[in-house]
C-alpha positions in Angstrom: 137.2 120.8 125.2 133.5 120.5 126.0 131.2 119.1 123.4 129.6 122.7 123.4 132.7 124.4 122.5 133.5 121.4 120.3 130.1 121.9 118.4 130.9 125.8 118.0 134.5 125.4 116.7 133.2 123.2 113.9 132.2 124.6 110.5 128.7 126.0 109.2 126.8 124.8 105.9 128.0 127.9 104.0 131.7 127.1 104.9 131.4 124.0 103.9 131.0 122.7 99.9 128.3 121.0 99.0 130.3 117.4 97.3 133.5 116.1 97.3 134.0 117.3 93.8 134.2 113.3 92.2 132.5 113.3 89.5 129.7 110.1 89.1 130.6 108.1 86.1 127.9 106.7 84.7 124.0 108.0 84.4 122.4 105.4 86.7 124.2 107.3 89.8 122.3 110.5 89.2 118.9 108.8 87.4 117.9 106.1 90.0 118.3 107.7 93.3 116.4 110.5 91.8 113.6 107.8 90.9 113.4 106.7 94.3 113.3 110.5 95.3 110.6 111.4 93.5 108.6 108.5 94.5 109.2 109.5 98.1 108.1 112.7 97.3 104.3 111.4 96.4 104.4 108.4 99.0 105.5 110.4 101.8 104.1 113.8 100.4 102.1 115.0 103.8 104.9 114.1 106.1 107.6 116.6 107.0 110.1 114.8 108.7 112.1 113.3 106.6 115.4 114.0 104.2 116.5 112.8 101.1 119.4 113.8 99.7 121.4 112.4 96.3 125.0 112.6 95.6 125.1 115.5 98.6 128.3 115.6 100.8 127.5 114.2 104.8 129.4 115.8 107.1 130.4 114.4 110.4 132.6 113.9 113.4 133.4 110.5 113.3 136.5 110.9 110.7 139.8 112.5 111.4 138.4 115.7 109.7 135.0 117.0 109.9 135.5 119.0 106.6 136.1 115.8 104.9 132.6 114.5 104.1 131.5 110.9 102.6 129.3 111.2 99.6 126.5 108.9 99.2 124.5 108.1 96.0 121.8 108.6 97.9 120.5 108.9 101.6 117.4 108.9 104.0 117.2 110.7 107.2 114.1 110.1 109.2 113.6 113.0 112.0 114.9 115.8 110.2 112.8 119.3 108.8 112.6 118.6 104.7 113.5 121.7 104.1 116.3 122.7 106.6 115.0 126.0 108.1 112.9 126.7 105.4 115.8 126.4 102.9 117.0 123.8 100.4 120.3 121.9 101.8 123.6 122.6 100.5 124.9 119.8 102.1 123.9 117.3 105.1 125.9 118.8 108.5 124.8 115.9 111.3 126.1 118.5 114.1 123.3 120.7 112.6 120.9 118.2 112.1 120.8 117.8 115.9 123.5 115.0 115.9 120.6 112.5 113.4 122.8 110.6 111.0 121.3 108.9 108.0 119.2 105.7 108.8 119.8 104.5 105.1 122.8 105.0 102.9 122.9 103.9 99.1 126.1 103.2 96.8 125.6 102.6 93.2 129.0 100.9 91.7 130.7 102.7 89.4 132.5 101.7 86.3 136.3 102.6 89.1 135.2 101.0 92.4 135.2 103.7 95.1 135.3 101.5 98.4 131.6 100.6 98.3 132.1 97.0 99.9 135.6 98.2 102.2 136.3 102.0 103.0 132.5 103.6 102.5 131.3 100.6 104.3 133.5 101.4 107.4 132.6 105.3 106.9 128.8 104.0 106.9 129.4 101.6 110.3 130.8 104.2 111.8 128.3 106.9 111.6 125.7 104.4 113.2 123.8 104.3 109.2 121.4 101.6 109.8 121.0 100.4 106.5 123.4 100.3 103.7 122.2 99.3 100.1 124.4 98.8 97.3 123.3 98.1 93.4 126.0 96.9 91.6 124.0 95.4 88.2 127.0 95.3 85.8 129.9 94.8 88.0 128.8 92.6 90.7 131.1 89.3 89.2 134.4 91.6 88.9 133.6 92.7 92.7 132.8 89.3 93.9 129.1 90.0 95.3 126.1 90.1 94.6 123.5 92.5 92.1 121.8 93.9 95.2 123.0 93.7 98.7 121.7 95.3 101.7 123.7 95.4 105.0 122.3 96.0 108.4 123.8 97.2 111.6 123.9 94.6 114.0 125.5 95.1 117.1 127.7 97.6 115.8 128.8 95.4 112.6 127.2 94.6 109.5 125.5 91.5 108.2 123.9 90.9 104.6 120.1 91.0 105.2 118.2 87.8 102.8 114.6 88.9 101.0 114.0 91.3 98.3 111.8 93.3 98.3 113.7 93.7 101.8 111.4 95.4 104.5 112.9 97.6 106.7 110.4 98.2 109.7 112.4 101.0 111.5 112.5 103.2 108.0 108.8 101.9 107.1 109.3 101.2 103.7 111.0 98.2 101.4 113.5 98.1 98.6 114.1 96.0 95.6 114.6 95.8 92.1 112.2 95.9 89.7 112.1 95.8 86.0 109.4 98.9 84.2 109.6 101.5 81.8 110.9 104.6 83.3 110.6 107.9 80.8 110.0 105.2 78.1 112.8 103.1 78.2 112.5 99.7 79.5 115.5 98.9 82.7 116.0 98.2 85.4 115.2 100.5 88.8 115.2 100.0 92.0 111.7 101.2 94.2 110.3 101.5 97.7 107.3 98.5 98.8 104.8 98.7 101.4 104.8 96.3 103.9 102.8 93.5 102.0 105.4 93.6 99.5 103.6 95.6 97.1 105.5 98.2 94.9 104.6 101.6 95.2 104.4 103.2 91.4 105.7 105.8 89.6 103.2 108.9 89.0 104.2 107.4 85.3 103.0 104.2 85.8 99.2 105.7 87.9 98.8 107.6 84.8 98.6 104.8 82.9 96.7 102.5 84.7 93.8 105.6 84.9 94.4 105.3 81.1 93.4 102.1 80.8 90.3 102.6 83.5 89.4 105.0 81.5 89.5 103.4 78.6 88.1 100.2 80.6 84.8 102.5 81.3 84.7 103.8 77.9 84.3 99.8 76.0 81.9 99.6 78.5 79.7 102.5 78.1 79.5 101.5 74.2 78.6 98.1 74.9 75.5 99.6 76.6 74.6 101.7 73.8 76.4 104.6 75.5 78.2 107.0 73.9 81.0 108.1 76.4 81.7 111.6 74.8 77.9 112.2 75.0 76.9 111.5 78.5 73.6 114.0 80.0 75.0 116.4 82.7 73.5 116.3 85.9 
């Protein structure tokens, strides 16, 4: 069969459902790709080639099955419209997406270990995925690794990458941990870095530090006899 008649036997978006139907099991799986979603959103908020997707099914060839997708927690495809056609995805379908796979895949561990270090990691090395994070903060001594880990393809293998934030040139960000206050509670996140190693922050955190210019400005003001609510118009 020719790839063109392969391509045209194989299933469309709406035929195809949108997860695997596996539940996450605990908060963090939803919350903190989300975080780093919407801090995409503002860092890379005039550019229009580039994908996101969290806890959406990927689609591909490279199984026994393409109608069996692998899940990620998260992933980032560079190349790709943001809105596919206009639309919102259902679902991430490479043979639609002109054959791009994800350049960066992202496994939280969950409290029942889903294959992150053995079977998803295979799946992942197979599709070609560039970069695979995974965050395992709570059960990283049961599973014998490390909090944070972050693989890279390397002649067709992967091999723990050393440096966090870690920079990854061909995505053109960085990833680490960091410890803030996210919708007022305290924890632990994870966040993209520019390439001096310099977090990017939250709209959350921007607000807060105009708060405090603000406020800077204000003490100011007074101590030159100003009153800050009073000043003349121009």
């Amino acid at each position: 069969m020719h790839s063109s008649d392969l391509k045209n036997a194989l299933p469309t978006t709406d035929e195809l459902p949108c997860s695997d139907d596996t539940p996450v099991d605990n908060e963090d799986q939803n919350f903190l790709p989300n975080v780093l979603l919407f801090l995409l959103n503002s860092i890379w908020a005039t550019r229009m080639n580039w994908y996101f997707g969290v806890n959406m099914a990927v689609y591909h060839t490279k199984g026994v099955n393409p109608k069996v997708p692998v899940v990620p927690d998260a992933f980032l495809s560079l190349e790709v419209e943001r809105k596919k056609s206009g639309k919102s995805r259902k679902s991430y379908v490479v043979w639609e997406e002109n054959e791009i796979v994800p350049i960066l895949a992202l496994e939280i561990v969950s409290h029942i270990p889903r294959g992150e270090y053995d079977e998803k990691l295979a799946i992942y090395r197979q599709l070609s995925v560039l970069y695979y994070v995974i965050y395992n903060p709570e059960f990283w001594q049961r599973d014998q690794h490390q909090p944070f880990e972050i693989y890279k393809l390397i002649d067709e293998n992967y091999q723990l990458q050393i440096g966090e934030p870690y920079w990854m040139p061909e995505v053109g960000l960085g990833i680490a941990r960091y410890q803030g206050i996210i919708g007022g509670i305290q924890q632990e996140a994870l966040s993209w870095y520019d390439d001096q190693g310099d977090r990017y922050f939250t709209a959350e955190e921007r607000a807060e530090q105009e708060n405090i210019r603000a406020e800077k400005l204000a003490e100011y003001l007074h101590s030159l006899g100003i009153d800050p609510d009073y000043l003349p118009n121009e």
